[in-house]
SETI-113734 format. One record per residue (C-alpha): residue number from 1; residue in one letter; x, y, z. Coordinates in nm, 4 decimals, padded with zeros to 6 digits. Layout:
(rec NUM; "a"; (X; Y; Z))
...
% end
This chain:
(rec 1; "x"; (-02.0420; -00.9026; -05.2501))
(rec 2; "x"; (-01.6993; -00.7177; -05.1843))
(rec 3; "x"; (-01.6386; -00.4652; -04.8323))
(rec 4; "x"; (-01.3061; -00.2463; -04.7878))
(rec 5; "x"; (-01.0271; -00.4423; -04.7413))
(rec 6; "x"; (-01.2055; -00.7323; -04.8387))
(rec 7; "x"; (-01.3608; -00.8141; -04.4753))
(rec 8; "x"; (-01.6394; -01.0069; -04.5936))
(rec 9; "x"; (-01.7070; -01.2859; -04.4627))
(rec 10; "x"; (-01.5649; -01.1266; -04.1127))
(rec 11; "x"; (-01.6078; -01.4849; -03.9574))
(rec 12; "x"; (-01.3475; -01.6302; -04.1572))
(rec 13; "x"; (-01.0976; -01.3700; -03.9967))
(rec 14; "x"; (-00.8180; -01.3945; -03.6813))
(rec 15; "x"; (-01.0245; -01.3483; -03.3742))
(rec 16; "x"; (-00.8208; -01.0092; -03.3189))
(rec 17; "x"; (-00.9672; -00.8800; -03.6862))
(rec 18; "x"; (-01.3765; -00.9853; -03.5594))
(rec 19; "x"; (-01.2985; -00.7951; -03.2621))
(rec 20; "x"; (-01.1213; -00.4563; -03.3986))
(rec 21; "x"; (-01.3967; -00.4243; -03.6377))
(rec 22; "x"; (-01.6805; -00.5198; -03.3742))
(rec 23; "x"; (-01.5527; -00.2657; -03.1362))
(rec 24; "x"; (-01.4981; 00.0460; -03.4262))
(rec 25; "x"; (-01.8553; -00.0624; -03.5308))
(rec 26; "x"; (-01.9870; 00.0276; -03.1876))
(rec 27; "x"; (-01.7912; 00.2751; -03.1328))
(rec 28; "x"; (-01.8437; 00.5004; -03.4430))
(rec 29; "x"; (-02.2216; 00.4401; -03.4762))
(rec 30; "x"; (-02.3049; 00.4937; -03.0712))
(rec 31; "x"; (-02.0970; 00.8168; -03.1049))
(rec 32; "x"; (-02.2692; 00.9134; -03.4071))
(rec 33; "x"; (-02.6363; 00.8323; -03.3489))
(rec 34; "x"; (-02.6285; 00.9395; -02.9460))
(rec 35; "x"; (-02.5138; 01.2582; -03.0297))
(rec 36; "x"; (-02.7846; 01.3258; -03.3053))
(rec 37; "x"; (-03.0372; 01.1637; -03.0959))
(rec 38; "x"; (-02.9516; 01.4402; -02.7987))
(rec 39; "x"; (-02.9458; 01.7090; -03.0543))
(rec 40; "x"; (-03.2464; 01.6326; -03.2269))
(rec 41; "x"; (-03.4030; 01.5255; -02.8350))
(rec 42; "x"; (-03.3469; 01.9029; -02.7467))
(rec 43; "x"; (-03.5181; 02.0385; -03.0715))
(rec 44; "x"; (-03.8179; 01.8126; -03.0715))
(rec 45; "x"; (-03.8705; 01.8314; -02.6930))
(rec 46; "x"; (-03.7492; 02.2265; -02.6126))
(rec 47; "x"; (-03.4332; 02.3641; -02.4049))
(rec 48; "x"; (-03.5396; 02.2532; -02.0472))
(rec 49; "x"; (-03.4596; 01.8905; -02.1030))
(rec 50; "x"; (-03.1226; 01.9824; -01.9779))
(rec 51; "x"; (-03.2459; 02.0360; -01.6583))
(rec 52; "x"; (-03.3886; 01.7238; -01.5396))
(rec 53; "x"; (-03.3889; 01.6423; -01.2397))
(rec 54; "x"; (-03.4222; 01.2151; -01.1207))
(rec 55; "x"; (-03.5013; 01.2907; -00.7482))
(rec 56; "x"; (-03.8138; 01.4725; -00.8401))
(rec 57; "x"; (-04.1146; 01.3076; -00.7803))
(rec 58; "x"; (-04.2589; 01.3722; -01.1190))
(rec 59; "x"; (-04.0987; 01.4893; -01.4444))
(rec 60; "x"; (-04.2423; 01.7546; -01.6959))
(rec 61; "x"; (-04.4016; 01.5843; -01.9840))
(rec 62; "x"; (-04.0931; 01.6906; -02.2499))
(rec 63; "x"; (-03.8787; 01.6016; -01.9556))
(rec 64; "x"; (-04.0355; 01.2432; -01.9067))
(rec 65; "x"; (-04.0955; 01.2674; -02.3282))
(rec 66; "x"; (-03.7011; 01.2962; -02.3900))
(rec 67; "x"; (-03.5944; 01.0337; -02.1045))
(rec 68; "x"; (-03.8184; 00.7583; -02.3461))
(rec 69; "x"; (-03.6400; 00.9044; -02.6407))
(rec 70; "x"; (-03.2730; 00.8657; -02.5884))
(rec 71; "x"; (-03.3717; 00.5461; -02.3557))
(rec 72; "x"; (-03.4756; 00.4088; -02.6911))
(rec 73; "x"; (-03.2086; 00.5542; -02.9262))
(rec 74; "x"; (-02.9798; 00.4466; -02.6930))
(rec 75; "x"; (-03.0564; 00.1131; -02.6893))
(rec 76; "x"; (-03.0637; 00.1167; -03.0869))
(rec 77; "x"; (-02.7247; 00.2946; -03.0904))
(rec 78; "x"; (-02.5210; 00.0723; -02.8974))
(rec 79; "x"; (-02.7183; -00.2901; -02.9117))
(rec 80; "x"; (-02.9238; -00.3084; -03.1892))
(rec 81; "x"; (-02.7778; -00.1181; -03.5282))
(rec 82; "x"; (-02.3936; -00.2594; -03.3837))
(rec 83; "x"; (-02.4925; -00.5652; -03.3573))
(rec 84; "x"; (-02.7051; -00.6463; -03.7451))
(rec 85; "x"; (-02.3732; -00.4220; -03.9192))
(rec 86; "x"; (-02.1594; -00.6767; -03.7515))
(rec 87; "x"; (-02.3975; -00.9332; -03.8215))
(rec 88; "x"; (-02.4090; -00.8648; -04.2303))
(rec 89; "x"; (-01.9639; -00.8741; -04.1727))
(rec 90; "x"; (-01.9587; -01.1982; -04.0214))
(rec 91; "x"; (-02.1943; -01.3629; -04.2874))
(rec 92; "x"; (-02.3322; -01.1355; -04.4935))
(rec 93; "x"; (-02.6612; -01.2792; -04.4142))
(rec 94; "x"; (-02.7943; -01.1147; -04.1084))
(rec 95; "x"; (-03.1053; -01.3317; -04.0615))
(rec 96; "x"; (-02.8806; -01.6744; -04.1402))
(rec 97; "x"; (-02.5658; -01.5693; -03.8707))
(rec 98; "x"; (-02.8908; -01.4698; -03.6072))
(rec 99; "x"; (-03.0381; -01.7803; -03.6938))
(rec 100; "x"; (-03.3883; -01.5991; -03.7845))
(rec 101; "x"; (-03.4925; -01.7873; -04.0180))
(rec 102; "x"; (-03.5443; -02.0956; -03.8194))
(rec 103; "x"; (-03.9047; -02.1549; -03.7359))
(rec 104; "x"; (-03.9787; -02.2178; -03.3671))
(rec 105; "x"; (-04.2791; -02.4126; -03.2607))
(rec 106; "x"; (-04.4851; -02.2973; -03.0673))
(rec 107; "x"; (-04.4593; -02.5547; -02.7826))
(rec 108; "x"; (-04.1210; -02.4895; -02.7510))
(rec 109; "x"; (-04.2640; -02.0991; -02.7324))
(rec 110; "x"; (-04.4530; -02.1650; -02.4564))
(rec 111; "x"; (-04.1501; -02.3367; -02.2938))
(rec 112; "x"; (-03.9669; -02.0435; -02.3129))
(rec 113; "x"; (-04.2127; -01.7795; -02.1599))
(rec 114; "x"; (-04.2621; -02.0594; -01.8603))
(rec 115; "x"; (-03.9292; -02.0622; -01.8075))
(rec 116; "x"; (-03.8723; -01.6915; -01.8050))
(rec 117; "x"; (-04.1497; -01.6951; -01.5659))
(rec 118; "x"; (-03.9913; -01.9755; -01.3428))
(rec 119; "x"; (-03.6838; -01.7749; -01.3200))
(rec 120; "x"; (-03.8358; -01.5010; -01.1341))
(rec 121; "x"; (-03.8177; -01.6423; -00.7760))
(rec 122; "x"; (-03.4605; -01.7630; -00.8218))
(rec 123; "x"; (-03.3635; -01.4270; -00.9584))
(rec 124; "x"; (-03.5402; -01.2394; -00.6790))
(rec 125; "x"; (-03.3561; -01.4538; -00.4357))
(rec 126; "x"; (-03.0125; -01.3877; -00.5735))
(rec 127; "x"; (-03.0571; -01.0112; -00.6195))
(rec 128; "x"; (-03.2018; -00.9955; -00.2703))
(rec 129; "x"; (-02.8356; -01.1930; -00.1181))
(rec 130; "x"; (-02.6578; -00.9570; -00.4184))
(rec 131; "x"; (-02.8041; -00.6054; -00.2809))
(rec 132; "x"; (-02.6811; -00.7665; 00.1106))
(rec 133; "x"; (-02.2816; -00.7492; -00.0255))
(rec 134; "x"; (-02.0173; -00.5577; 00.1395))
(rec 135; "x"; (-01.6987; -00.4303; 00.0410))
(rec 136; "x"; (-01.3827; -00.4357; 00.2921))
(rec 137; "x"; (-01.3178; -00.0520; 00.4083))
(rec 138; "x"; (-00.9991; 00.0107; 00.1820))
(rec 139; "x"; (-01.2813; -00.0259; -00.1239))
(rec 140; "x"; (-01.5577; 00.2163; 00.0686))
(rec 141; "x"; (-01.5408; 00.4330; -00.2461))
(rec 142; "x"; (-01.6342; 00.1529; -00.4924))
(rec 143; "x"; (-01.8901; 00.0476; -00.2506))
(rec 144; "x"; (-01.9932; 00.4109; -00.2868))
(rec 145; "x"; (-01.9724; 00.4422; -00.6767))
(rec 146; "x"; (-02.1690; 00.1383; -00.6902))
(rec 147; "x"; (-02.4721; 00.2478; -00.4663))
(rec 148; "x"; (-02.4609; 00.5790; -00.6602))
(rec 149; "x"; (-02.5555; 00.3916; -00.9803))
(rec 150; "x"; (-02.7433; 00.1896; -00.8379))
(rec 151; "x"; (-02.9473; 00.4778; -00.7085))
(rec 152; "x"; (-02.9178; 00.6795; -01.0274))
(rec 153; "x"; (-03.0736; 00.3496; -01.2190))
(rec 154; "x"; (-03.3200; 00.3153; -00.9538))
(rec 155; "x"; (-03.4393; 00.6956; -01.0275))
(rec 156; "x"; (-03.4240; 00.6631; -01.4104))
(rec 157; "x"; (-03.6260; 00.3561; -01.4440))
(rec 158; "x"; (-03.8924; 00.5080; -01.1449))
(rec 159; "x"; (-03.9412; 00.7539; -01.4303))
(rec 160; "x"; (-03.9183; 00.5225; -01.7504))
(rec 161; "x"; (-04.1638; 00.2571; -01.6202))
(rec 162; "x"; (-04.4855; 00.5605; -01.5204))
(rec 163; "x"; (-04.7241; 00.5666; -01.7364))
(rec 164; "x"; (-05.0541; 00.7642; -01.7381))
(rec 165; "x"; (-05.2673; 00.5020; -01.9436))
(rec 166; "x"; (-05.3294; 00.1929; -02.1467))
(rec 167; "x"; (-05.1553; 00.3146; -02.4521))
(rec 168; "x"; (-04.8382; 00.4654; -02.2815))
(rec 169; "x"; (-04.8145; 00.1276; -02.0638))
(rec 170; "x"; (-04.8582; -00.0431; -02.4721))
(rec 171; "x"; (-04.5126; 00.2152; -02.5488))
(rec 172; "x"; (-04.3581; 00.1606; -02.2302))
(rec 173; "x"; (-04.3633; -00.2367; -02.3346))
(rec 174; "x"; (-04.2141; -00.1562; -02.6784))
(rec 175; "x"; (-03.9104; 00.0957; -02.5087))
(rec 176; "x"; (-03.8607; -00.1202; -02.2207))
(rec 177; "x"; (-03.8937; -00.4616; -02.3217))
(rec 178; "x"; (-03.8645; -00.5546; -02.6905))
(rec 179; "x"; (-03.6037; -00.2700; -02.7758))
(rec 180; "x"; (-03.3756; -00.3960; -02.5405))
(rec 181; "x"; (-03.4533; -00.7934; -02.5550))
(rec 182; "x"; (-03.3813; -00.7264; -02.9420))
(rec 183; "x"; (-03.0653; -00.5310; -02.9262))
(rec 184; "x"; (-02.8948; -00.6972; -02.6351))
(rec 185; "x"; (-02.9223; -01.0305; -02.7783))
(rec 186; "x"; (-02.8224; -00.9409; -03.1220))
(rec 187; "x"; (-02.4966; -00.8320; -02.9724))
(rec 188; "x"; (-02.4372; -00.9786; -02.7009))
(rec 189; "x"; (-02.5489; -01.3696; -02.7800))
(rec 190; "x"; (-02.5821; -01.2784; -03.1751))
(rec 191; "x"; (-02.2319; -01.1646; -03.1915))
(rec 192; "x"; (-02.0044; -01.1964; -02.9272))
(rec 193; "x"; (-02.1293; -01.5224; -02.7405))
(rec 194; "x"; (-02.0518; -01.7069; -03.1323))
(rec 195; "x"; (-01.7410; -01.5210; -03.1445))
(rec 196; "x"; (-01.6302; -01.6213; -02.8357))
(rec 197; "x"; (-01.7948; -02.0213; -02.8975))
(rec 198; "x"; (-01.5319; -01.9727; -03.2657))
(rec 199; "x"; (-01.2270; -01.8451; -03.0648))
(rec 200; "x"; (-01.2363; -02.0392; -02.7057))
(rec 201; "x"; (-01.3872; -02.3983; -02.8978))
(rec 202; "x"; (-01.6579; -02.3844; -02.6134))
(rec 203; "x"; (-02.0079; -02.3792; -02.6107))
(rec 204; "x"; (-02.0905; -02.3465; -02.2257))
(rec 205; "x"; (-01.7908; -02.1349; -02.1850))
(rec 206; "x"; (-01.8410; -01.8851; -02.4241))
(rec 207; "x"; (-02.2241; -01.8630; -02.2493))
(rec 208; "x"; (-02.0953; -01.8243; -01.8972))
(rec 209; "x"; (-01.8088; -01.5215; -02.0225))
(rec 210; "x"; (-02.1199; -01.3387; -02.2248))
(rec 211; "x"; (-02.3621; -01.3596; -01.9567))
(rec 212; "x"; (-02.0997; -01.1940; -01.7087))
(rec 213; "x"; (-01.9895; -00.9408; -01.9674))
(rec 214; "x"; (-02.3729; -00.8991; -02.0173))
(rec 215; "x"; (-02.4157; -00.8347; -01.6308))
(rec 216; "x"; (-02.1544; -00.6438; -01.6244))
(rec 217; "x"; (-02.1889; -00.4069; -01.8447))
(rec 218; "x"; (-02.5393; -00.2671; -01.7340))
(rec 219; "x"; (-02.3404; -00.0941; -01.4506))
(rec 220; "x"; (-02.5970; -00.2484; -01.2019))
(rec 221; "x"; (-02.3690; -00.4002; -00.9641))
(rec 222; "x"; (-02.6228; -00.4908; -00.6588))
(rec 223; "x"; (-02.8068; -00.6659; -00.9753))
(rec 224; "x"; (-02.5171; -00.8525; -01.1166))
(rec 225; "x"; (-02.5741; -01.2137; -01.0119))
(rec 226; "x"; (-02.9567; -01.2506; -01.1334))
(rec 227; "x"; (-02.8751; -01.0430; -01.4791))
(rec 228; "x"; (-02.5783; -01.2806; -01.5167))
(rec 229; "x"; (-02.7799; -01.5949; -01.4527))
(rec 230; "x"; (-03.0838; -01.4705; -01.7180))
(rec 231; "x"; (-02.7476; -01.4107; -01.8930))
(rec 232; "x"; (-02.6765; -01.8091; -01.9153))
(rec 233; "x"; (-03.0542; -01.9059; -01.9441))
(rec 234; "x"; (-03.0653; -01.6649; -02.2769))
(rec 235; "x"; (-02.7476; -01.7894; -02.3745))
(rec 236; "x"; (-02.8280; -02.1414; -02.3460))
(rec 237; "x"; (-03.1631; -02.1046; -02.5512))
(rec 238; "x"; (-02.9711; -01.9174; -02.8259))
(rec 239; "x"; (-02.6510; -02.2225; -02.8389))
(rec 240; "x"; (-02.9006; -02.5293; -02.8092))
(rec 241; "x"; (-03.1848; -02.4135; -03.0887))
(rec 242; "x"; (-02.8850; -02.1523; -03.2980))
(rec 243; "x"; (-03.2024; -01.9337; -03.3058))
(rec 244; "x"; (-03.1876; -01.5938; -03.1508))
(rec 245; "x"; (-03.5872; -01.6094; -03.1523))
(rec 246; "x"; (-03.5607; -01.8093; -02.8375))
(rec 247; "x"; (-03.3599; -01.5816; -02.5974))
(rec 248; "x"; (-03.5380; -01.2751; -02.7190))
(rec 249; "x"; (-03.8332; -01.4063; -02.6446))
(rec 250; "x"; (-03.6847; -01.4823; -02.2745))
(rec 251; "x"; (-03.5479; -01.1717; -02.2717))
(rec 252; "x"; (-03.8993; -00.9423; -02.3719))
(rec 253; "x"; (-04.0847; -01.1612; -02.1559))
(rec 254; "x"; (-03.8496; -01.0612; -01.8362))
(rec 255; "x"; (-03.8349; -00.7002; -01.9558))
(rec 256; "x"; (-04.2285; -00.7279; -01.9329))
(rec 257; "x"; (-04.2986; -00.8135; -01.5901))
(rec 258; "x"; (-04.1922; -00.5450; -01.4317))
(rec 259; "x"; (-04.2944; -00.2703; -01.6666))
(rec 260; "x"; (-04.6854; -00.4194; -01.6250))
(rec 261; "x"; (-04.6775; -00.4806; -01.2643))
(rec 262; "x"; (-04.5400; -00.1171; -01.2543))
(rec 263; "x"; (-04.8485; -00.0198; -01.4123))
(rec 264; "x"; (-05.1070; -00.1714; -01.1642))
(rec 265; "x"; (-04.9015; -00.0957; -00.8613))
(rec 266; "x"; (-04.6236; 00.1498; -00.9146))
(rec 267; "x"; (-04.3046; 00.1217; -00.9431))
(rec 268; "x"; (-04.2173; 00.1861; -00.5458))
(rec 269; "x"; (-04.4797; -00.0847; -00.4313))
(rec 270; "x"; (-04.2428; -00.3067; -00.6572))
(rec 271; "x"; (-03.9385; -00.2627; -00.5158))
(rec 272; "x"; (-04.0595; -00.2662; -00.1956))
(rec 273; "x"; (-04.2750; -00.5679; -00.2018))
(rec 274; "x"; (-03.9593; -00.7851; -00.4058))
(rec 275; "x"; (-03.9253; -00.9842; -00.1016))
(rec 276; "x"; (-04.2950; -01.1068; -00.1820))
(rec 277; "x"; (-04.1230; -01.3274; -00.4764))
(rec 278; "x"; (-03.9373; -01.5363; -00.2719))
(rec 279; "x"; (-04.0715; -01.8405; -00.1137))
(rec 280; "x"; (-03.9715; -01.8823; 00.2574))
(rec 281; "x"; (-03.8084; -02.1981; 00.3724))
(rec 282; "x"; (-03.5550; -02.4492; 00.1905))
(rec 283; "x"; (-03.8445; -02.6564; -00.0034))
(rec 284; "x"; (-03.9198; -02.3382; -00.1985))
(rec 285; "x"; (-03.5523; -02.3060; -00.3072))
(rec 286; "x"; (-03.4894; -02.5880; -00.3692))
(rec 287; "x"; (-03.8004; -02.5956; -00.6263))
(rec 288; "x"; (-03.6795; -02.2444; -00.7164))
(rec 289; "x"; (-03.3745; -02.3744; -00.8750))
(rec 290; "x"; (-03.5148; -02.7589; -00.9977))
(rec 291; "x"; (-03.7526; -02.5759; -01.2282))
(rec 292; "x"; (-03.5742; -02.3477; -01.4299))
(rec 293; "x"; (-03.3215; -02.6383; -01.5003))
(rec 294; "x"; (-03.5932; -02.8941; -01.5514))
(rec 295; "x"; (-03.7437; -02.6744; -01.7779))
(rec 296; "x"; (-03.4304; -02.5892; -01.9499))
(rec 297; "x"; (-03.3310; -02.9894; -01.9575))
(rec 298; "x"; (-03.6629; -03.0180; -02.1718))
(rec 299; "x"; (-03.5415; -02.7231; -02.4063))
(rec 300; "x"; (-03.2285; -02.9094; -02.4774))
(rec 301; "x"; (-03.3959; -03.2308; -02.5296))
(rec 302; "x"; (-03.5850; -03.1323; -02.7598))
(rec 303; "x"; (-03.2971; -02.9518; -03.0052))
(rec 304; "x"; (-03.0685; -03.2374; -02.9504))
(rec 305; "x"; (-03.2779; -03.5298; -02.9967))
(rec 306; "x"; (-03.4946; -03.3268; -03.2465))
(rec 307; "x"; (-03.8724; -03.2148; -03.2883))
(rec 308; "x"; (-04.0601; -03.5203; -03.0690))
(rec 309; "x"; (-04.3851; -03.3694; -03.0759))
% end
C-alpha cells in the first residue's frame, strides 16, 4: 500500500517528518470539518445561534441544540479523525499502532474504573490548591486571561452538562464522555505520547511531556495540575498494557462522573459542593495518594509479569 511521497509507514520516518505531517493532518481536517460543522450548525439549527449568550441562565433549545453539535464535531475534528489518519501513516494498521486489538480482561477492567474512581479525591485536592494560585502583579493580565477562560469554560459546560431527561442525560454521556475519552487518547497517548517514547528513548518521559501538553492544551489553567496528573495515570495504562482500551476507559469513566452527578444535582451544586471530595486531615491524603499508586502498582504487575489470574 503506497501514499504520496511514499510516507507509508510514517513511523519509520525522522521525527521532524512524523511531526510535519501530524501537525498538517490536524490542521487541514480541523479547518475543514469546523467550518462545515458551523455552516451546516446554522442551517440545521436556524440564524439565532449566533447570538448565544453563556451568562444566561438558560439557552433556547437550537441554542443549547447547536452548543452539543459543534461540542461534538469539535472534538471529532481536532482529536478523533487527526488522530486514526495519523494512525493508518504511522502503521497502516490503525487498530495494531492503537493497540485495539488486544483483548483486556475484565479484572484488569474493573481495575481501571476503580482507579479512575480513586483518583477523584486526589484530583479534587489538587484542583482545589490549583484554583488558590497567584500570579506576581507584572503578570495581572495573564492572571486575567486565565480567569476569563476559566469562566468562559465554566459557562459552556453549565450549559453542555443540563439535561431535561433520562435520554438527553444517555446523549450528554456519549458528547461528553466517550467522544472526548476516544479522541483525546487517540491523539494524544495514540500518537504523540509513542512518538515522543520513539524520539526521546523514554517511556515515563514521554508520559509526563503528553500529560502536560494534554493539560495544557484544554486552556483550563486553574485545572492544569489534576488534568495533567489523569494525564500520567492514562498515559501509564496505555505504555504498560500498549492498549489504548485501558486509558479510554479511564478517561470515559472520569468524563462520566460529573456529567451524572450533574444530572441529579445540577451542575452549580457541583461546583460548589467540590470541597465535599476531599477528606479533611493528613490520614485522608495520605490514603488519597497510596491508592491510586497501589492500584496502579497492581496494573503494572500484572502487564509485566503477565496474566496471573
Amino acid at each position: 500500500m503506497g501514499v504520496p511521497g511514499g510516507l507509508l509507514p510514517l513511523k519509520s520516518h525522522r521525527p521532524f517528518i512524523q511531526l510535519l505531517v501530524a501537525l498538517l493532518v490536524i490542521l487541514v481536517i480541523s479547518s475543514l470539518v469546523l467550518l462545515l460543522s458551523m455552516l451546516t450548525g446554522r442551517i440545521i439549527f436556524g440564524p439565532s445561534v449566533s447570538e448565544i449568550d453563556l451568562s444566561s441562565e438558560m439557552l433556547a433549545p437550537s441554542q443549547s441544540s447547536y452548543l452539543k453539535f459543534i461540542q461534538t464535531m469539535s472534538q471529532v475534528s481536532i482529536f478523533l479523525l487527526p488522530g486514526l489518519v495519523i494512525s493508518w501513516f504511522m502503521t497502516g494498521n490503525i487498530k495494531g499502532w492503537l493497540g485495539l486489538n488486544k483483548t483486556v480482561h475484565p479484572v484488569m477492567i474493573a481495575m481501571v474504573i476503580l482507579l479512575a474512581l480513586a483518583c477523584i479525591p486526589l484530583t479534587s485536592l489538587t484542583g482545589l490548591i490549583n484554583s488558590e494560585m497567584e500570579f506576581p502583579g507584572w503578570l495581572h493580565f495573564v492572571e486575567k486571561w486565565m480567569q476569563a477562560k476559566e469562566e468562559e469554560a465554566q459557562l459552556l459546560t453549565s450549559h453542555l452538562v443540563y439535561a431535561s431527561g433520562t435520554w438527553g442525560m444517555l446523549l450528554n454521556l456519549f458528547i461528553l464522555a466517550i467522544v472526548p475519552a476516544a479522541g483525546e487518547e487517540i491523539l494524544f497517548r495514540g500518537v504523540i505520547q509513542q512518538m515522543m517514547q520513539k524520539w526521546l528513548n523514554s517511556g515515563i518521559i514521554a508520559v509526563v511531556l503528553t500529560a502536560v501538553l494534554f493539560s495544557t492544551l484544554h486552556f483550563q489553567f486553574y485545572g492544569f495540575l489534576p488534568r495533567m496528573i489523569l494525564g500520567i495515570v492514562f498515559g501509564l495504562l496505555f505504555l504498560w498494557s500498549k492498549s489504548l482500551w485501558l486509558p479510554f476507559i479511564a478517561h470515559m469513566v472520569n468524563n462520566s462522573i460529573p456529567v451524572v452527578l450533574s444530572y441529579f444535582s445540577g451542575w452549580d451544586n457541583i461546583n460548589e459542593n467540590a470541597v465535599d471530595y476531599i477528606p479533611a486531615g493528613f490520614a485522608p491524603i495520605i490514603v488519597m495518594i497510596v491508592l491510586p499508586s497501589a492500584l496502579l502498582y497492581v496494573i503494572r504487575d500484572y502487564y509485566r509479569q503477565g496474566a496471573w489470574f
